[in-house]
Structures are given as structure tokens and as C-alpha cells.
N, C-alpha and C positions, 0 to 999 in steps of 0.2 A: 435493528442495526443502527448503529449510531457511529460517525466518523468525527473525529477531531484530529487539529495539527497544531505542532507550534512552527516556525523556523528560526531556527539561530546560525547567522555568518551564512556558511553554503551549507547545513546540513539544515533538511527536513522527519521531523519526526510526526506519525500517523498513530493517532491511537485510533485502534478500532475495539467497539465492542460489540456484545450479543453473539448474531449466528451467523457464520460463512454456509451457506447453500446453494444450490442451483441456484435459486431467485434471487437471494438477495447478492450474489457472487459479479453479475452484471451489472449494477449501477455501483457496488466500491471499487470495482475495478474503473471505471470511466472516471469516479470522483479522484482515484490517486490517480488515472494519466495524466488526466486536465493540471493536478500539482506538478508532478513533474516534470510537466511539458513548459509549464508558464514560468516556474521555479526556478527550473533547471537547476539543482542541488549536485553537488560532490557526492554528499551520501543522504541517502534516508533510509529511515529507521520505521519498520514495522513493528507497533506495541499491540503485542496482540491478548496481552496477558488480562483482558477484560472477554475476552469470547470464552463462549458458553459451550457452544458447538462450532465445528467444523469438518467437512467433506471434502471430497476431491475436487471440488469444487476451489476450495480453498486453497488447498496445495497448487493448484491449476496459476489462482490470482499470485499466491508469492511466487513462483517460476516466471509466469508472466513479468512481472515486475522487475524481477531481476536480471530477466532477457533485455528489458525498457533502458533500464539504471546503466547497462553496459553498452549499449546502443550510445547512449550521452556519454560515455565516461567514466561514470560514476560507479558506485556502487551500493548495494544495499544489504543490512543487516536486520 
């Protein structure tokens, strides 16, 4: 599992790749709060289009995130 961002202006963009599972679903959920908690972004952007796999697990983390993004204001795509 591998995490990358860039930021531009107020948006953040997250590429993620590999696998979203039980295991690894708990530490890239904490790696993007810690972003957009210190960030604080308008929008960010989930690139997910490098995972391999994913489980409800995953669906769980973008739900979650997008609960977070709305929480601040923002939103996410």
C-alpha cells in the first residue's frame, strides 16, 4: 500500500495505491486525516485508480472521508 499527495491552492489530491483491506484500511485512513486535518482543503481528491484490490473496508475509508471533508466544509471527489 502506498500513499502519495500533491496540494494545489485549497485542493488536495491523494493517490493511493495497491490494496484497501481490513489491515491496511487503518493506517491510510489516519495518513489522510492527519492531511486534512493540518491541510484543511476545500476539496480533495481520492485517485484511486492505482488499487489493485478493495473491500468494504475501503468503501468504509471513502464514506468516512467524506463524512471528515463535510465536517470542515469541504468536499470530496
Amino acid at each position: 500500500m502506498e500513499l502519495s499527495f500533491r496540494k494545489k491552492n485549497k485542493t488536495i489530491v491523494i493517490m493511493v495505491s495497491g490494496e484497501i483491506d481490513h489491515h491496511s484500511a487503518v493506517g491510510v485512513r489516519s495518513d489522510i486525516d492527519e492531511l486534512i486535518f493540518f491541510a484543511r482543503p476545500q476539496k480533495t481528491v481520492l485517485d484511486l485508480s492505482k488499487i489493485s484490490f478493495m473491500d468494504s473496508s475501503g468503501l468504509g475509508l471513502i464514506m468516512g472521508r467524506y463524512s471528515l471533508m463535510k465536517e470542515f466544509g469541504g468536499s470530496l471527489a
